[in-house]
C-alpha positions as CSV (number, residue, x, y, z in Angstrom):
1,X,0.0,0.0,0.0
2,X,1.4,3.6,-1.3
3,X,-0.8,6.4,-0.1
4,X,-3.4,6.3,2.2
5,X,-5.9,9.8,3.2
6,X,-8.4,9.0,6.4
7,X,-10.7,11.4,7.1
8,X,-12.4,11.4,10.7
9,X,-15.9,13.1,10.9
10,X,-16.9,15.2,13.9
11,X,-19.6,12.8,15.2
12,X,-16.5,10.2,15.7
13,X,-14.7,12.5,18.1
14,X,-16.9,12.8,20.9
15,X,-14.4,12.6,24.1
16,X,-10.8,12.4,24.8
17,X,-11.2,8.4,24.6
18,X,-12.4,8.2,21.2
19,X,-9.3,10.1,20.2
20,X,-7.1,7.5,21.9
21,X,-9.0,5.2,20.1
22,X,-8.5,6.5,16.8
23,X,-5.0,7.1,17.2
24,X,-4.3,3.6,18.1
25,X,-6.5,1.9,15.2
26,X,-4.4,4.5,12.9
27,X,-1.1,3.1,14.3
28,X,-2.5,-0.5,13.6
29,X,-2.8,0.5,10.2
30,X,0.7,1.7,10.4
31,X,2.2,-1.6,11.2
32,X,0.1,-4.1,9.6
33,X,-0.4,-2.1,6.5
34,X,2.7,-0.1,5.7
35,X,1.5,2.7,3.8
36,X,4.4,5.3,2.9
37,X,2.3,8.2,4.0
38,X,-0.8,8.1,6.1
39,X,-2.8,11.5,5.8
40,X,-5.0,12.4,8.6
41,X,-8.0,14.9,8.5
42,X,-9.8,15.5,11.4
43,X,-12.9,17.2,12.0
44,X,-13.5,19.1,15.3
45,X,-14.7,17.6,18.4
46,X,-18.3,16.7,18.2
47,X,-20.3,20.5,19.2
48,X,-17.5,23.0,18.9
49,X,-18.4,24.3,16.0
50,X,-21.9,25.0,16.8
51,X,-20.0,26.3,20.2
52,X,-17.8,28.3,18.2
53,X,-20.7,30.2,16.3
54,X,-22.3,31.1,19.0
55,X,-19.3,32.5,20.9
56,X,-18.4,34.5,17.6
57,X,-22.0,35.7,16.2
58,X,-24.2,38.1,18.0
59,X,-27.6,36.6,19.0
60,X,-29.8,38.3,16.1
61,X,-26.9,37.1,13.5
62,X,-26.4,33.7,14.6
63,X,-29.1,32.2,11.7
64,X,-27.6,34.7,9.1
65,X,-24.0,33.0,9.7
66,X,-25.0,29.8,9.8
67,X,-26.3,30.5,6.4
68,X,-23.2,32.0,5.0
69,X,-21.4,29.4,6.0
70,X,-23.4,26.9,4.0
71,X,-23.3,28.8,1.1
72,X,-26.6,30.2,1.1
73,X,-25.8,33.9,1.6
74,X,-23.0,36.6,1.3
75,X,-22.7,37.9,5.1
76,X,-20.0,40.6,4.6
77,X,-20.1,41.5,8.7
78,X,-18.5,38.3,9.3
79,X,-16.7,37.6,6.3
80,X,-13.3,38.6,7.4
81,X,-10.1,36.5,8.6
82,X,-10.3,36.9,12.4
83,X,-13.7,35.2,12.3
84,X,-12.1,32.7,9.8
85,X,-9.3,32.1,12.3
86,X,-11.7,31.9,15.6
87,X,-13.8,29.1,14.0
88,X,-11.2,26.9,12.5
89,X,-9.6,27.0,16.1
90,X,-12.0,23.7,16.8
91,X,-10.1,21.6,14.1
92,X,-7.2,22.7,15.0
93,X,-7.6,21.4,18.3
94,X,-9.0,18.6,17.8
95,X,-5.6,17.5,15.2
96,X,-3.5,18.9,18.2
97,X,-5.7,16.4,20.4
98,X,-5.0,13.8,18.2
99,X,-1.5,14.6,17.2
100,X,-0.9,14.1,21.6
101,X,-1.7,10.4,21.2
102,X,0.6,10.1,17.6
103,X,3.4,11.6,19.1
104,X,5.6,10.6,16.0
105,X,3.0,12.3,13.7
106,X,4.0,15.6,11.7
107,X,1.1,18.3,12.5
108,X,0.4,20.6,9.6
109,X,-2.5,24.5,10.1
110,X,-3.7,26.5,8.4
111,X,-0.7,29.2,7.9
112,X,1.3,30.8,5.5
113,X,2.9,26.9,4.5
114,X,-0.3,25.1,4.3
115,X,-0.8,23.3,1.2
116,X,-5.1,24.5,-0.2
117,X,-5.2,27.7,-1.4
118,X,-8.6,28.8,-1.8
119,X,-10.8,31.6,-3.1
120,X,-13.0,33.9,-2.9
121,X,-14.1,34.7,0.3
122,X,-13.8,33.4,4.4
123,X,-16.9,31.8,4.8
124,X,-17.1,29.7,2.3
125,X,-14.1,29.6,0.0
126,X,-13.6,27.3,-2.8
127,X,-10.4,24.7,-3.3
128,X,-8.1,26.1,-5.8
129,X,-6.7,23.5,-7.0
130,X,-4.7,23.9,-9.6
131,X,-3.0,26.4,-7.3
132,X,-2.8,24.2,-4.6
133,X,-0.2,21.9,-7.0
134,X,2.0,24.7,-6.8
135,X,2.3,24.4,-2.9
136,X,2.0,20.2,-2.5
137,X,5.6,20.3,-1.6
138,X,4.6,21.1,1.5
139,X,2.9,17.8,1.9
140,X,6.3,16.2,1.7
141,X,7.7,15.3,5.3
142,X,9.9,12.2,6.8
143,X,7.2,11.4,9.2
144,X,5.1,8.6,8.3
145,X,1.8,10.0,9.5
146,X,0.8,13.5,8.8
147,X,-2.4,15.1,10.4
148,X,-4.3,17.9,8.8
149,X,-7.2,20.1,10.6
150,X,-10.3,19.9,8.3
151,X,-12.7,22.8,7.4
152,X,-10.0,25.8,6.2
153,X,-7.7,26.2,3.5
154,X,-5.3,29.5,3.2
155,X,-6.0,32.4,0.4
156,X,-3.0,33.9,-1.6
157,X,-2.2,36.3,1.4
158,X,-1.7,33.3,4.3
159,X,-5.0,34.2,5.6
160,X,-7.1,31.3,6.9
161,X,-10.4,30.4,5.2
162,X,-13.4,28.7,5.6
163,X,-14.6,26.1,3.4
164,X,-18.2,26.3,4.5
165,X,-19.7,23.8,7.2
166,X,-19.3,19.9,6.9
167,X,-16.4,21.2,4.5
168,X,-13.8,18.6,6.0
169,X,-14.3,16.1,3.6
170,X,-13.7,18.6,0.9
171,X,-9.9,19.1,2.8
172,X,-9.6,15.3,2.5
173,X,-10.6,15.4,-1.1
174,X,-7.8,18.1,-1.9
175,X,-5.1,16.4,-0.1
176,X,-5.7,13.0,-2.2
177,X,-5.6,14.9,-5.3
178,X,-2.8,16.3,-4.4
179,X,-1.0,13.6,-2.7
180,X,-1.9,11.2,-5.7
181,X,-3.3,8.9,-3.3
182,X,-4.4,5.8,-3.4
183,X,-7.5,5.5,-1.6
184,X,-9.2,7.7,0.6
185,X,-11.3,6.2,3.8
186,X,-14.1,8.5,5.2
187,X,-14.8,7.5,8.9
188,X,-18.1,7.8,9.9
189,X,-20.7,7.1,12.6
190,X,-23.1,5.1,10.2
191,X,-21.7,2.2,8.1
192,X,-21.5,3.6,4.7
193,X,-24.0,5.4,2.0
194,X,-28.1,3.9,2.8
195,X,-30.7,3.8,0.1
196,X,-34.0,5.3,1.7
197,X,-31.6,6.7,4.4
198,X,-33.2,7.4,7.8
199,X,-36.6,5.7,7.3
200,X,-37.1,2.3,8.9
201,X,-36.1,-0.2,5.6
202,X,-32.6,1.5,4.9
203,X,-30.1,-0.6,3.7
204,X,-26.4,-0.1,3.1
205,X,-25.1,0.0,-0.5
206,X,-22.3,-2.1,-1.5
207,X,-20.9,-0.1,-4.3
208,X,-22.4,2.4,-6.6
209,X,-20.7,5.3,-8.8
210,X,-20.1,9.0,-8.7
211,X,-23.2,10.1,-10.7
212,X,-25.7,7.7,-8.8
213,X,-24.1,8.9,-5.0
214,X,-24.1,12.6,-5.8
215,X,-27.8,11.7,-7.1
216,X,-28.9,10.0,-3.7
217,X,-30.4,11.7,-0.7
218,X,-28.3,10.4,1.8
219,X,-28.1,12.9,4.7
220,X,-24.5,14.3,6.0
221,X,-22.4,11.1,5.3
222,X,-20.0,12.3,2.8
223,X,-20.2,16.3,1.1
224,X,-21.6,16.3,-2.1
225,X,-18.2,18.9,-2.8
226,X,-16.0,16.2,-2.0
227,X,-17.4,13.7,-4.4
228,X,-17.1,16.2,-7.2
229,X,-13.4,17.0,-6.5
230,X,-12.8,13.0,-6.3
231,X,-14.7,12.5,-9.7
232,X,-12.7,11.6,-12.7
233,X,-9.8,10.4,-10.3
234,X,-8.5,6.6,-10.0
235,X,-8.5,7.2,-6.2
236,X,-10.7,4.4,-4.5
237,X,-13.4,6.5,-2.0
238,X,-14.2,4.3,0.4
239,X,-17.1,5.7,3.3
240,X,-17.4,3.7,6.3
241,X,-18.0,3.1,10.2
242,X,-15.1,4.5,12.0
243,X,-15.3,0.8,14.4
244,X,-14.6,-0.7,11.2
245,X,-11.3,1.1,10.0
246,X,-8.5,-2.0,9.7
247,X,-11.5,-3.9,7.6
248,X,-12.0,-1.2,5.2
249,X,-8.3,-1.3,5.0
250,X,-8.5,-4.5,3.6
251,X,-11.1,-3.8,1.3
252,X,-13.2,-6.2,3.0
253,X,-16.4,-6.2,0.8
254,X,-18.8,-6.8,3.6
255,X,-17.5,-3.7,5.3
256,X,-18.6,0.0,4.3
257,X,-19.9,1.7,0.3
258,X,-17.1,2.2,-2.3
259,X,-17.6,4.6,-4.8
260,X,-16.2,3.7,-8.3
261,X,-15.4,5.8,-11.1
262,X,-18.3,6.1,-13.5
């Protein structure tokens, strides 16, 4: 195995525990596995960035930025770096959390070095990538295990940016483009992509392609922005129960939905 991106959603991360946990399943891939790089992206801690909004919005705003940071409005009050930088912090901390129980692992932010550039605004930027091949030099470190805060990117001027909420699979995305990876792993707290998700006779699906997910109504498993990034790539996108990590390793078939080039 060459390159391997694992993204871990926010509703994994729940205490300090399950980021022991992860950390040790993610060294178990390590050793039994022996990918030359292992990209982490991490979402923040289940809450903070609902937390975060709060602490940074006024009351009467709070809807409004919400909105903006979905992509639904232009909210030029907060669209600004220093509200950019004060939510991101809950990524960040959670990859620092994380990075405490990988102590060999290389910890990369948001900063004037970080890899995504993106455009046009702070709220909910866009993934420049052909830009971002410009700056995926600084993807390339000794350490065997690199983790990534989800969420931001950088502009051209080092500022950090917002991707727009639920954006961390988008980061992940990025990074395997840029990283030429292999495969890319989306942990989850559900078991994969459900037909009729959420009513009582859901059932998981195997494999499907790109044109079928991106057509499917199936909640907050995996951003619709990520899949489009990942179409017309090679990469294998597998989405899957974070419990279940070393099986969708292995590709095992009964484990998790794997999305195939169309």
């Amino acid at each position: 195995m060459d390159r391997l991106v694992v993204k871990i959603g926010g509703s994994v991360l729940v205490d300090e525990n399950s980021y022991q946990l992860q950390a040790e399943k993610l060294d178990c891939v390590v050793k039994e596995y022996n990918p030359s790089k292992l990209y982490v992206v991490v979402s923040a801690k289940k809450g903070e960035t609902d937390r975060l909004i709060r602490e940074v919005s006024k009351l009467e705003d709070e809807q409004r930025l919400r909105d903006a940071l979905e992509g639904k409005c232009i909210f030029p009050e907060y669209d600004n770096p220093d509200i950019a930088k004060r939510l991101l912090q809950g990524e960040i901390e959670s990859a620092n959390t994380l990075k405490r129980y990988i102590p060999n692992a290389r910890l990369i932010v948001q900063n004037s070095s970080f890899p995504l550039i993106a455009k046009p605004n702070y709220l909910y930027g866009s993934v420049d990538l052909e830009q971002s091949h410009y700056r995926k030099s600084y993807l390339k470190y000794d350490e065997r295990i690199v983790i990534i805060p989800g969420f931001g990117a950088v502009n051209q001027k080092g500022d950090k940016v917002l991707l727009g909420r639920d954006s961390s699979d988008l980061v992940a995305a990025a990074i395997a483009r840029l990283v030429d990876a292999d495969r890319i792993i989306f942990l989850k707290d559900v078991g994969g992509i459900y037909r009729k998700f959420g009513e009582s006779d859901q059932e998981i699906i195997p494999q499907l392609q790109y044109q079928e997910a991106k057509s499917i109504d199936f909640g907050q498993v995996i951003g619709k922005r990520a899949l489009d990034l990942l179409e017309g790539s090679k990469l294998e996108v597998i989405i899957g129960h974070h419990e279940h990590l070393i099986e969708l390793v292995k590709s095992n078939r009964k484990f998790g939905t794997r999305i195939l080039p169309n």
